[in-house]
N, C-alpha and C positions, 0 to 999 in steps of 0.2 A: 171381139168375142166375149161373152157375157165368163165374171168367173166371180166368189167369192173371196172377202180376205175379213182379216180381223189388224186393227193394227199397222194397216198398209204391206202386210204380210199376205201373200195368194196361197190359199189352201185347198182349191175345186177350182178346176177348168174345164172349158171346152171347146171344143174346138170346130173349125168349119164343118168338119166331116160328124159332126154329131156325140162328137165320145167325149168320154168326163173322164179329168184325171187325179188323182186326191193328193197329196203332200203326205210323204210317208218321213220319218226317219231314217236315217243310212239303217239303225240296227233293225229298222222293222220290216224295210223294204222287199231284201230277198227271203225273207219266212213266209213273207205273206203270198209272195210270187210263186216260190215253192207249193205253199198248200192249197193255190189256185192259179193251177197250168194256164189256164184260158189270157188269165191276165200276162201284161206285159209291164215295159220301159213306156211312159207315155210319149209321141210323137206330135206336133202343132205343127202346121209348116212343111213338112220332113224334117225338122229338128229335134230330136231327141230332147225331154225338161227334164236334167237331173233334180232329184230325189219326186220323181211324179210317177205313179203308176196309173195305167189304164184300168178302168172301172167297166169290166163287161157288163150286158146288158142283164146277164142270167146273174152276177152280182147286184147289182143295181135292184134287182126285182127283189134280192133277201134283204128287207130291210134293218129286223136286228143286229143282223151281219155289217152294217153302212153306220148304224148308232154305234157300235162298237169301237 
């Protein structure tokens, strides 16, 4: 599955089923989860990627929102 890294560090995935999942920080993680329900814990596999959050499609589309 195609993903980004910088570093040999992965920062954007995605996965078979088509969802992108970013590398968050532990402290930024659940804020961000918080002030967008839609989003989750990212899943590959059925495996849960800690500290990865799913990147909804309706986020994805705000793109200042994605630069930030």
């Amino acid at each position: 599955m195609p993903y980004t890294s910088v570093n040999k560090h992965m920062f954007i995935l995605f996965n078979k089923a088509g969802e992108i999942g970013f590398r968050f920080s532990k402290e930024s993680q659940n804020p961000f989860m918080e002030k967008h329900p839609d989003s989750s814990l990212y899943k590959s596999y059925g495996s849960i990627m800690n500290g990865y959050v799913l990147i909804t499609k309706r986020l994805y589309e705000d793109l200042d929102l994605l630069a930030h």
